[in-house]
PyMOL CGO cylinders between C-alpha atoms (Angstrom):
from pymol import cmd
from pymol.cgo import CYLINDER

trace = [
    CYLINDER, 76.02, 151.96, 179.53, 78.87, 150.26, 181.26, 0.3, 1, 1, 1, 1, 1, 1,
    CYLINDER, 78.87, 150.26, 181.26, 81.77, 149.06, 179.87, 0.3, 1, 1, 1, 1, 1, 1,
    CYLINDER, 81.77, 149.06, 179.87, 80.69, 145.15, 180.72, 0.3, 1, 1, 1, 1, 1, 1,
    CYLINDER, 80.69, 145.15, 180.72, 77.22, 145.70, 178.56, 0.3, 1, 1, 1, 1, 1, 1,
    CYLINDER, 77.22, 145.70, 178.56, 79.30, 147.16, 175.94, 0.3, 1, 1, 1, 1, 1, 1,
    CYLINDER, 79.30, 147.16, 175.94, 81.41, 144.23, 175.73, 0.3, 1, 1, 1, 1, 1, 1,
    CYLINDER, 81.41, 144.23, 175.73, 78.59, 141.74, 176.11, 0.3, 1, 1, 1, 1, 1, 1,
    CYLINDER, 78.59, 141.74, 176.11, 77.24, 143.27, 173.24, 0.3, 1, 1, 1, 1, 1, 1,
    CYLINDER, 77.24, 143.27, 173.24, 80.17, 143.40, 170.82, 0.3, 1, 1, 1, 1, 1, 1,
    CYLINDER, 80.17, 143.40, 170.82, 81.06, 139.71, 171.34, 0.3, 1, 1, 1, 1, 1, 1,
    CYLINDER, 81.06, 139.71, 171.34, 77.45, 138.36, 171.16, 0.3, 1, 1, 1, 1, 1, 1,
    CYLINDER, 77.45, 138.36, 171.16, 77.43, 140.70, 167.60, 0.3, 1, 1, 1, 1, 1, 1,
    CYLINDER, 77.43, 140.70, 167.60, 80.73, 138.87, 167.06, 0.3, 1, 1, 1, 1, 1, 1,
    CYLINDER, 80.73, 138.87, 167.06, 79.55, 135.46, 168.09, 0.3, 1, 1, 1, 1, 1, 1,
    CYLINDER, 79.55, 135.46, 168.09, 76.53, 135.74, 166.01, 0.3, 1, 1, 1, 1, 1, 1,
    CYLINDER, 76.53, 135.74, 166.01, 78.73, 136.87, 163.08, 0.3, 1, 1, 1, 1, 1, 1,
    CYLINDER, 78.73, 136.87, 163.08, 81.17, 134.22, 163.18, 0.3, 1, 1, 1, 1, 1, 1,
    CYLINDER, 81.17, 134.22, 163.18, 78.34, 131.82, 163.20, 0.3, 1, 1, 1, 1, 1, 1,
    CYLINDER, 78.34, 131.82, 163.20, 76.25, 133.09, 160.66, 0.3, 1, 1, 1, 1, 1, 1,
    CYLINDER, 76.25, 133.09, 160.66, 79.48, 132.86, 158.14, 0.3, 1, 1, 1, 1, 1, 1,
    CYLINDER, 79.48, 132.86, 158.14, 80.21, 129.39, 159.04, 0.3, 1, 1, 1, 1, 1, 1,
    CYLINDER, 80.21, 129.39, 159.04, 76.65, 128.29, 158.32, 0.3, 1, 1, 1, 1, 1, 1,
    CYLINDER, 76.65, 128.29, 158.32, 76.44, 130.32, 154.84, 0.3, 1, 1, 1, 1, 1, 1,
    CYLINDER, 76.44, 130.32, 154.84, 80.00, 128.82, 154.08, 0.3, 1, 1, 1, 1, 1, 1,
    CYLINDER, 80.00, 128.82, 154.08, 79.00, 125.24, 154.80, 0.3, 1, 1, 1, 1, 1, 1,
    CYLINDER, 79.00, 125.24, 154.80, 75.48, 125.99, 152.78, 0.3, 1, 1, 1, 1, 1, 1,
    CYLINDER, 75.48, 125.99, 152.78, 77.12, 127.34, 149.90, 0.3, 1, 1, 1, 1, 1, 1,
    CYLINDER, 77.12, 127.34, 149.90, 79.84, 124.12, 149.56, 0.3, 1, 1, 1, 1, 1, 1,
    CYLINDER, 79.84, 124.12, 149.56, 76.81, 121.62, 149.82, 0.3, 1, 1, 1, 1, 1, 1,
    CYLINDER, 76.81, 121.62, 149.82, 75.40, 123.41, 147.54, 0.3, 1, 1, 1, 1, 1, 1,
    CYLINDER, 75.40, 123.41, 147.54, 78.41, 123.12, 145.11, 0.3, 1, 1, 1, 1, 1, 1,
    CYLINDER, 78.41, 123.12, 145.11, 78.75, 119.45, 145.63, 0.3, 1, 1, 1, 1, 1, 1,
    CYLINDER, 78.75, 119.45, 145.63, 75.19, 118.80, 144.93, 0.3, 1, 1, 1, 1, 1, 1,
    CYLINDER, 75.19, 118.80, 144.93, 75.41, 120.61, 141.84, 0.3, 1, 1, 1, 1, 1, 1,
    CYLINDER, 75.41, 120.61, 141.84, 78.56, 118.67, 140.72, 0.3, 1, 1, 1, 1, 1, 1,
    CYLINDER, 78.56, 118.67, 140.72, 77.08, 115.16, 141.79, 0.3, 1, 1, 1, 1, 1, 1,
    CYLINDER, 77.08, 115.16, 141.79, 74.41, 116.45, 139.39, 0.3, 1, 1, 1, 1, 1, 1,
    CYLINDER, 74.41, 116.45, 139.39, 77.02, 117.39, 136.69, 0.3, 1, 1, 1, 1, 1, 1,
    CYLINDER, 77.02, 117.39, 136.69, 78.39, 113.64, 137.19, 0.3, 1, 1, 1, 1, 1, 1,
    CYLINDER, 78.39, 113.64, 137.19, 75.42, 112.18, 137.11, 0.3, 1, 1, 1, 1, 1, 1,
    CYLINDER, 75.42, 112.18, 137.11, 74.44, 113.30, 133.70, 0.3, 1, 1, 1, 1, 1, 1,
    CYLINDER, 74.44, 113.30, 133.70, 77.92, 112.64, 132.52, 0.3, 1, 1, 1, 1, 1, 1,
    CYLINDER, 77.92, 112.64, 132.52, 77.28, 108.94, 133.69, 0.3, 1, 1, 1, 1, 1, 1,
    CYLINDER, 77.28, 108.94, 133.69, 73.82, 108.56, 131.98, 0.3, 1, 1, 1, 1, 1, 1,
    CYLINDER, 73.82, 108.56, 131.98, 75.31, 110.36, 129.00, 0.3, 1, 1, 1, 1, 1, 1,
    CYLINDER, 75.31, 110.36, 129.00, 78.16, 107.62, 129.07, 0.3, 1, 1, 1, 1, 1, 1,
    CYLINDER, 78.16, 107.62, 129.07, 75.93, 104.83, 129.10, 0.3, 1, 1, 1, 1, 1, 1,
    CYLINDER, 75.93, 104.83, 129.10, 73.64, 105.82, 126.73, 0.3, 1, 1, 1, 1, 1, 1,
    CYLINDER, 73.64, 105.82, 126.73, 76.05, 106.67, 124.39, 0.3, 1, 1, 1, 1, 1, 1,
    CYLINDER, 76.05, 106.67, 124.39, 76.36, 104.31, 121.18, 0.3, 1, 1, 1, 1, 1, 1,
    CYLINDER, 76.36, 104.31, 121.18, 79.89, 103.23, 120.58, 0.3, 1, 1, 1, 1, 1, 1,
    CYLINDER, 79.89, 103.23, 120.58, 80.56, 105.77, 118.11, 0.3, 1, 1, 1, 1, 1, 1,
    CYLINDER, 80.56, 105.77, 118.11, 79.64, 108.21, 120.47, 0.3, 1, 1, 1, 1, 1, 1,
    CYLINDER, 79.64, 108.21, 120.47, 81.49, 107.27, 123.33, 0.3, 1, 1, 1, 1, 1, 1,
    CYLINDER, 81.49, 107.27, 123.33, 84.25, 109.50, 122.85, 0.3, 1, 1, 1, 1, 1, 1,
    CYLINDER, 84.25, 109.50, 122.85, 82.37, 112.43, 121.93, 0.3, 1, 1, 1, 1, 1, 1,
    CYLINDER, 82.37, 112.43, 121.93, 80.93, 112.51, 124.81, 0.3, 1, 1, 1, 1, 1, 1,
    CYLINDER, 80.93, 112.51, 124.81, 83.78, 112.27, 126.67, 0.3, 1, 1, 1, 1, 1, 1,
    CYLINDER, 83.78, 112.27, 126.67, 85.58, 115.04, 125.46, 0.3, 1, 1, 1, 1, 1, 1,
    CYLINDER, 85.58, 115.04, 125.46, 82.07, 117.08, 125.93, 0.3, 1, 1, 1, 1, 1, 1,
    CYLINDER, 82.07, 117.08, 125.93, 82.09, 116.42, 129.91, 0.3, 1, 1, 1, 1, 1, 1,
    CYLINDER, 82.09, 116.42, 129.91, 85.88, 116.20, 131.10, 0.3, 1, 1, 1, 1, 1, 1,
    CYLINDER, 85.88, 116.20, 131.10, 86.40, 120.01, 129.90, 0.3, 1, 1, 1, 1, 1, 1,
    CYLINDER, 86.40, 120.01, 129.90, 83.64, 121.06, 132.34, 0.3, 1, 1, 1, 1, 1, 1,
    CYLINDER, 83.64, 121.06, 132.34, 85.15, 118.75, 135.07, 0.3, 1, 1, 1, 1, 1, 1,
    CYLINDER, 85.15, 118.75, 135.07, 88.09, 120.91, 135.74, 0.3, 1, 1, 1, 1, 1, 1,
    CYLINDER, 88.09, 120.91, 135.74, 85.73, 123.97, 136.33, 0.3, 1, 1, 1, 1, 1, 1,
    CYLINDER, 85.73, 123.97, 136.33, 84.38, 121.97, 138.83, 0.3, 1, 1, 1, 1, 1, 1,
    CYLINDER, 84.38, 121.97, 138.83, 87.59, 120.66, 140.08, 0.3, 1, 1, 1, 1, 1, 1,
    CYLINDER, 87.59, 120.66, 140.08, 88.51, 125.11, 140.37, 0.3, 1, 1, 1, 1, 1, 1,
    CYLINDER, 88.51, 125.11, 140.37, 85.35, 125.38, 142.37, 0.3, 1, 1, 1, 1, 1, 1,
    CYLINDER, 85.35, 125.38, 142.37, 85.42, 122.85, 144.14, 0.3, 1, 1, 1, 1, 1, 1,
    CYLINDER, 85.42, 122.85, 144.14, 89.15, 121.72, 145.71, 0.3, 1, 1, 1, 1, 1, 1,
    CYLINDER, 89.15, 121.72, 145.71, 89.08, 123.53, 148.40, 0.3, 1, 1, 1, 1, 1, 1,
    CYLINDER, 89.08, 123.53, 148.40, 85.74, 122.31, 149.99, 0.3, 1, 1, 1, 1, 1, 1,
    CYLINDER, 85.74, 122.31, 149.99, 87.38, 119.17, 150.41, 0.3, 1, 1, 1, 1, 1, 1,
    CYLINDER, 87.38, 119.17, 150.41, 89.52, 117.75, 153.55, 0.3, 1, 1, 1, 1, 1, 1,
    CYLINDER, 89.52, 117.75, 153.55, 91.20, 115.47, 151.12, 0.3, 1, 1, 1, 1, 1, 1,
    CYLINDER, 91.20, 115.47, 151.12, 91.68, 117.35, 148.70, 0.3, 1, 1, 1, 1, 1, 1,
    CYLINDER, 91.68, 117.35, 148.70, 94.90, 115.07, 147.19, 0.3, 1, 1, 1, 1, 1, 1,
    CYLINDER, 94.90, 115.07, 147.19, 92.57, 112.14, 146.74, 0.3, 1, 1, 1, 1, 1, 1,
    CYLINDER, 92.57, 112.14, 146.74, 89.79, 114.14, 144.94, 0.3, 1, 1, 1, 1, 1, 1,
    CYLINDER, 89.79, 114.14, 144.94, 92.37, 115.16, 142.69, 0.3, 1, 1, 1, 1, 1, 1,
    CYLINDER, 92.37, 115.16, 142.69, 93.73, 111.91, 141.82, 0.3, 1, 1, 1, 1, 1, 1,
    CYLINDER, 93.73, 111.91, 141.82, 89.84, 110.49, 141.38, 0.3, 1, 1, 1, 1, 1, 1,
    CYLINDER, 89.84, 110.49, 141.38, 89.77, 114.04, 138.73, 0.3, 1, 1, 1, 1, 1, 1,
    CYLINDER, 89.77, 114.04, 138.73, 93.20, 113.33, 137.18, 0.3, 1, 1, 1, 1, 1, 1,
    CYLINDER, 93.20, 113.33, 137.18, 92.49, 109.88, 136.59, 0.3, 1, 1, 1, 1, 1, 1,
    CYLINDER, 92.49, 109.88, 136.59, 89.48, 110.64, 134.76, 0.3, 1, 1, 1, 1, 1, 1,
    CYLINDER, 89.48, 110.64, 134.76, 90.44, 113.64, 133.30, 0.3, 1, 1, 1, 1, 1, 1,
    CYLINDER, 90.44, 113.64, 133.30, 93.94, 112.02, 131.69, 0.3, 1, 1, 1, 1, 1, 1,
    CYLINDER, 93.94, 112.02, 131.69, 92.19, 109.40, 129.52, 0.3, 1, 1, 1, 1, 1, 1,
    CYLINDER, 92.19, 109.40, 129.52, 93.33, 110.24, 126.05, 0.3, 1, 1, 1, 1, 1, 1,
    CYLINDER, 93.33, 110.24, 126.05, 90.11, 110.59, 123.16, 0.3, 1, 1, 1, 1, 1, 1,
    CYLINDER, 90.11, 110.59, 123.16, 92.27, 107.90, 120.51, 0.3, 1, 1, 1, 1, 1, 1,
    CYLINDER, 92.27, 107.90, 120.51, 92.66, 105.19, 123.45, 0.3, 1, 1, 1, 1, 1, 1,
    CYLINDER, 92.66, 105.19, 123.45, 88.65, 105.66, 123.69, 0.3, 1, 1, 1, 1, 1, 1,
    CYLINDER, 88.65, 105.66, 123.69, 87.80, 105.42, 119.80, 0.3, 1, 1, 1, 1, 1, 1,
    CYLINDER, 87.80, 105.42, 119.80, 90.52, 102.55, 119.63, 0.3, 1, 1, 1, 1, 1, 1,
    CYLINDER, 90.52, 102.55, 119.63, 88.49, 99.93, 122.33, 0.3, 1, 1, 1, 1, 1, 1,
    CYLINDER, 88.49, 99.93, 122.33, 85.05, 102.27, 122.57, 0.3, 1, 1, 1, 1, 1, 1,
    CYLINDER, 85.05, 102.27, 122.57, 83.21, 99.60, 124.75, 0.3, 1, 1, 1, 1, 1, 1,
    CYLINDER, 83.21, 99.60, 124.75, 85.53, 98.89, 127.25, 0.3, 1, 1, 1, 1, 1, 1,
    CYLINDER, 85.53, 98.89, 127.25, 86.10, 102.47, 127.42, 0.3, 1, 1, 1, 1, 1, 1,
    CYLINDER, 86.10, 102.47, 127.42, 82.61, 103.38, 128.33, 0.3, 1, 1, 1, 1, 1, 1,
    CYLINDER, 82.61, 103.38, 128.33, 82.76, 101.17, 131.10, 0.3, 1, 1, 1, 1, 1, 1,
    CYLINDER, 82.76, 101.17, 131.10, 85.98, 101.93, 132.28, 0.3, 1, 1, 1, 1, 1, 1,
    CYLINDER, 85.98, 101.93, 132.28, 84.74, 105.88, 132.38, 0.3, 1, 1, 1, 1, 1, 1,
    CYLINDER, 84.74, 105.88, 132.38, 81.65, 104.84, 133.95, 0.3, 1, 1, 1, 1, 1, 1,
    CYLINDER, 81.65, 104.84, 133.95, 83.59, 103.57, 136.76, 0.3, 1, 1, 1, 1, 1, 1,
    CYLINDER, 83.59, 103.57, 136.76, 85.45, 106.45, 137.30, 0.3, 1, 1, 1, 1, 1, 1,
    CYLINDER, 85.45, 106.45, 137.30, 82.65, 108.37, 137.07, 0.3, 1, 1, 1, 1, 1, 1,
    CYLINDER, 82.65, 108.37, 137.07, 81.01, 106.22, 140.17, 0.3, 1, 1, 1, 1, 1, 1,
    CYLINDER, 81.01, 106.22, 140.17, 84.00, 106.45, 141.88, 0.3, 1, 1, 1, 1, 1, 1,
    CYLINDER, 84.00, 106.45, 141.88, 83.97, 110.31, 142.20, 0.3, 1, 1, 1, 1, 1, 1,
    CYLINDER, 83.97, 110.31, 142.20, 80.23, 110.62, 142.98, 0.3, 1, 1, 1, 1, 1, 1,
    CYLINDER, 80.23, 110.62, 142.98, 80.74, 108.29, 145.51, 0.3, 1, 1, 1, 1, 1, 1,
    CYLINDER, 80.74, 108.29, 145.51, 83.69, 110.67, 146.98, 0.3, 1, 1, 1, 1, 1, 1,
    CYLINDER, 83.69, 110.67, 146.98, 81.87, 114.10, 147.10, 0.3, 1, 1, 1, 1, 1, 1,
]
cmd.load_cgo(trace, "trace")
């Protein structure tokens, strides 16, 4: 072997290598998102289904698992400052604000709940 087929072979391995882990990488984000638009979208129907008395609960039962998500996820995002914000203002409603005014509140989650699927 010459020292050109040696080198032709490294870098293809390399090439090949480089690509593989960019296409696993991408895969395995998509895959992440998908699974926390799924997360979301439970949370929603949850939220809306929820009788006023409920509201809350349910609230407090979905934003702890949000900021899992939020570990999992940040970094697959370009901007990752505004999919913070959408999680922190989401994640910052306080549970006696929501029992006080239940009704708005389930709306007002709602919407923040439509505004981050519609992010990721």
């Amino acid at each position: 072997m010459n020292q050109d087929t040696i080198i032709g072979f490294f870098s293809g391995g390399l090439i090949v290598s480089v690509v593989t882990h960019f296409l696993s990488t991408s895969r395995d984000a998509r895959n992440r998102r998908e699974d926390f638009r799924g997360f979301l979208g439970r949370w929603l129907g949850a939220t809306r289904q929820a009788t006023l008395h409920d509201v809350p609960k349910t609230y407090m039962a979905h934003v702890e698992h949000l900021w899992g998500y939020y570990g999992k996820l940040h970094k697959d995002f370009f901007h990752k400052r505004r999919f913070k914000g959408l999680c922190d203002d989401i994640g910052s409603l306080k549970s006696e604000d929501i029992q006080r005014d239940a009704g708005n509140y389930r709306e007002i989650i709602a919407r923040k709940i439509e505004a981050l699927i519609d992010f990721v």
